[in-house]
C-alpha angles and dihedrals in degrees: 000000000000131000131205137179109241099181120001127226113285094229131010108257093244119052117229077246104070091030086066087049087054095051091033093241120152100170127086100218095096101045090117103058096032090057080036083058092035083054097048099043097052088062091047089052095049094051097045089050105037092243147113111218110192124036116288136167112225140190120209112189120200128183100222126346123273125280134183116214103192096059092025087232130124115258113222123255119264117208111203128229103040153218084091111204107174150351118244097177137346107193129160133178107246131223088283098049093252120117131246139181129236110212124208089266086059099066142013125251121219109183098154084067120097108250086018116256129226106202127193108254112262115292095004131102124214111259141267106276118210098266113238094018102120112217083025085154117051125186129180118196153173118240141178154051092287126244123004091274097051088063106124097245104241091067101047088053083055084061097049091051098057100047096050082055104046077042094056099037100040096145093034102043131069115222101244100033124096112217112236085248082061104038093080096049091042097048088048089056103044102041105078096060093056121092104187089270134097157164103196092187 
């Protein structure tokens, strides 16, 4: 399974604004390296949480569909960073190398589930991928809250405390690392988001 940004939010979910507020800073010298920290702590928070915040557009590439062997039954197909909010394009190279396009009639679309779920349509099976081909299954998607203020609030204060800690420890911290004195509040944070499934890259 791979995962790939397609098309990257359009704004962090928290502004260099607030992000000063937050580290008390009122002086323009050190924006580079405050929206370098604000950066770098999103992607820790989606990874830690399973989530993607702002709007973004992902490509998740399989090499053949699920399958569960123990019920000889396909598994849907879990799309990881929720919430998912729409499919761009579900393609797959077939048992003869050429590719084909599955349309919306073709599968069921579970947003509400945590990662999303793509499902066969009733009563059908995915179909036969060419065997050996790698990223025979491609599917673009839409993922994400929304816009920055639609962030649910716990995870944009995961940000914020990163980077007022990355801010603050510059020479002693790694970018990328939570302190033992973080790793509480963080985990509180970011919790309750997670739902024992996740794509970290």
């Amino acid at each position: 399974m791979k995962l790939a940004v397609v098309t990257p939010p359009a704004e962090m979910p928290i502004t260099l604004v607030e992000a000063k507020a937050h580290c008390r800073v009122d002086i323009d010298d050190d924006d580079t390296l405050i929206n370098r920290c604000i950066a770098a702590a999103v992607d820790m928070v989606e990874k830690a949480s399973g989530r993607a915040l702002v709007t973004q557009t992902l490509r998740m590439s399989l090499d053949s569909f699920p399958w569960d062997n123990e019920r000889c039954a396909h598994d849907p197909v879990r799309l990881p960073r929720p919430p998912l909010q729409s499919i761009e394009s579900f393609e797959y190279t077939d048992s003869t190398g050429a590719t084909q396009v599955l349309a919306p009639e073709d599968y069921q679309l579970d947003v509400d589930a945590a990662p999303g779920e793509l499902h066969p349509a009733v009563g059908e099976s995915w179909p036969s991928t060419q065997s050996g081909k790698i990223n025979a299954v491609r599917i673009t998607y839409v993922a994400g809250y929304g816009d920055a203020e639609d962030v649910p609030a716990g995870l944009k204060q995961a940000v914020l405390l990163l980077v007022g800690h990355w801010y603050e420890n510059r020479e002693t911290v790694a970018v990328g690392t939570i302190s033992k004195e973080l790793e509480q509040a963080f985990g509180s944070l970011v919790g309750s988001f997670w739902h024992g499934w996740s794509f970290g890259g």
